[in-house]
N, C-alpha and C positions, 0 to 999 in steps of 0.2 A: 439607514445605510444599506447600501443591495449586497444582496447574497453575493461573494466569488471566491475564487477559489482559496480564499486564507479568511473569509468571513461565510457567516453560514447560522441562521435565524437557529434559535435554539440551545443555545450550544450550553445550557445551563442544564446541563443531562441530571436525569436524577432527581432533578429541585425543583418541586410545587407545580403548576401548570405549565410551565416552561417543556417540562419533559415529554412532549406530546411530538417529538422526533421519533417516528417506528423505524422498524429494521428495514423498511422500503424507502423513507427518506433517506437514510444514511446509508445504504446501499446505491443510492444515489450520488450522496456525497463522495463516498469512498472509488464512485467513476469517474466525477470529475478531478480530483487530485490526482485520481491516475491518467489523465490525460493530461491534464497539466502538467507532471514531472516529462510525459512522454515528446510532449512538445516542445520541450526548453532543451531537447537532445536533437543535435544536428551532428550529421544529417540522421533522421529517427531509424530508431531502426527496427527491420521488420519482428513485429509482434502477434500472438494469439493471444486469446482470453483464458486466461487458468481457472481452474475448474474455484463455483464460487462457494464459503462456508457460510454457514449460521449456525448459533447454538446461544446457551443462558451460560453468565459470568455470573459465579457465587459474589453474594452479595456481601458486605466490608462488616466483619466484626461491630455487633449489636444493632446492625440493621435488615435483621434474616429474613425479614418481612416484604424487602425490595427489593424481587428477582430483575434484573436487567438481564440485556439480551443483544446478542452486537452483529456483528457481521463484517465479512474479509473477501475482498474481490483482490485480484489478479490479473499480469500478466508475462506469460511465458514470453522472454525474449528466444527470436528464432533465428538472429543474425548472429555471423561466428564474431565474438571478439576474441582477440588474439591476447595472449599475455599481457602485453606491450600495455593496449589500449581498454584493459578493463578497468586499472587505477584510473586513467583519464575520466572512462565512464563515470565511475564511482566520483569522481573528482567534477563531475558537469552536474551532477545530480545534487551532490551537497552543496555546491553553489549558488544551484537554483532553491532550494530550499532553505538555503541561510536567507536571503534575499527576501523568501514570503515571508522570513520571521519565524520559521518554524525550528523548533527548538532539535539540534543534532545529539540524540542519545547515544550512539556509537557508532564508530569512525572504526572498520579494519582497511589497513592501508597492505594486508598479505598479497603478495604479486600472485598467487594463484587464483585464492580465493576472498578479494576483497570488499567487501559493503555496508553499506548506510545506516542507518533509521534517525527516524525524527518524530517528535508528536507534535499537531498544531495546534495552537489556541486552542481549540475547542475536543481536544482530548482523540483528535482520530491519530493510529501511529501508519508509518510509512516505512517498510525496508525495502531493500534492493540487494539483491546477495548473488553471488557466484558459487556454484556447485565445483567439485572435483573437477570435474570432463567439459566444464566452461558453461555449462547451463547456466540461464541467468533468470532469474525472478522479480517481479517487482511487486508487492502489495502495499492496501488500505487495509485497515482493521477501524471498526467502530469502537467509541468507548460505547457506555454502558446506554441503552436505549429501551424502549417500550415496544413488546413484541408487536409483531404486525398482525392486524386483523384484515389488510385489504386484500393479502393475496400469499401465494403458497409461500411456506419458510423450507428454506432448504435445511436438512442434516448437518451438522458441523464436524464427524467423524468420518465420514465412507471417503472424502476426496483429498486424505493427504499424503497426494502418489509427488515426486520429483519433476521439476519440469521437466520438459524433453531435449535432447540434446539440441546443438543449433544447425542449421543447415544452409544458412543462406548466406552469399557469400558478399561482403562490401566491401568498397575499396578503401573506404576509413577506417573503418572500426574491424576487421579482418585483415588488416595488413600487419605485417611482421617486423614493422618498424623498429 
């Protein structure tokens, strides 16, 4: 079956030869599911890359022996949504994620600050959150993977600043409907 965006070779993280997914695959993975939620939003709205993590998840009670290691890419939303149309957002988003089968861990339906998460099949999670001042976030996080030997690991401490406010103005998703 081919790899896409709700399938994905490996996903038996953790268990026996299978687990040969490093933190560069799924770094990988965790950009395309961020393009996929970003395209199932009409009209999309404009985006930057938030800054990317890595780091090592303690490993599950009498398995101290299995350091796994994950990784969480990002994207700052830049377009203003308005009050009105952040539920909506929030409401295109869980849509399209019930739709890939991806499992919805929490639903805030808050008119300020409303957002998502889900985890798919193969253990990556997915939120999408509203700050105070309407900043909007969307990430991947990896589950648990095999550090990477092909190429630099980023820190998973130094980059967890807030996104930045938004500034661009659309006539959907910025309106005061």
């Amino acid at each position: 079956m081919p790899a896409g965006p709700d399938r994905w070779p490996g996903s038996g993280f953790g268990a026996g030869p299978e687990a040969a997914v490093d933190q560069l695959d799924a770094a990988a993975r965790c950009e395309t599911l961020l393009q996929d939620t970003l395209d199932a939003v009409r009209p999309m709205p404009v985006w930057q890359g938030a800054p990317a993590r890595a780091g090592a998840r303690l490993p599950p009670p009498g398995r101290e022996s299995e350091l796994l290691w994950y990784v969480t890419r990002g994207r700052d939303v830049l377009t203003v949504v308005s009050l009105p149309r952040r539920v909506v957002l929030v409401g295109v988003v869980e849509r399209h994620w019930r739709r890939r089968g991806w499992m919805i861990t929490s639903l805030d339906a808050d008119r300020v600050r409303p957002g998502v998460t889900a985890t798919t099949p193969d253990g990556y999670r997915l939120a999408l959150r509203f700050g105070e001042s309407g900043e909007a976030g969307l990430t991947a996080s990896s589950p648990g993977v095999a550090r990477s030997e092909r190429g630099p690991v980023l820190s998973g401490s130094a980059d967890h600043c807030a996104p930045p406010l938004p500034y661009v103005s659309c006539p959907y998703w910025s309106a005061l409907v």
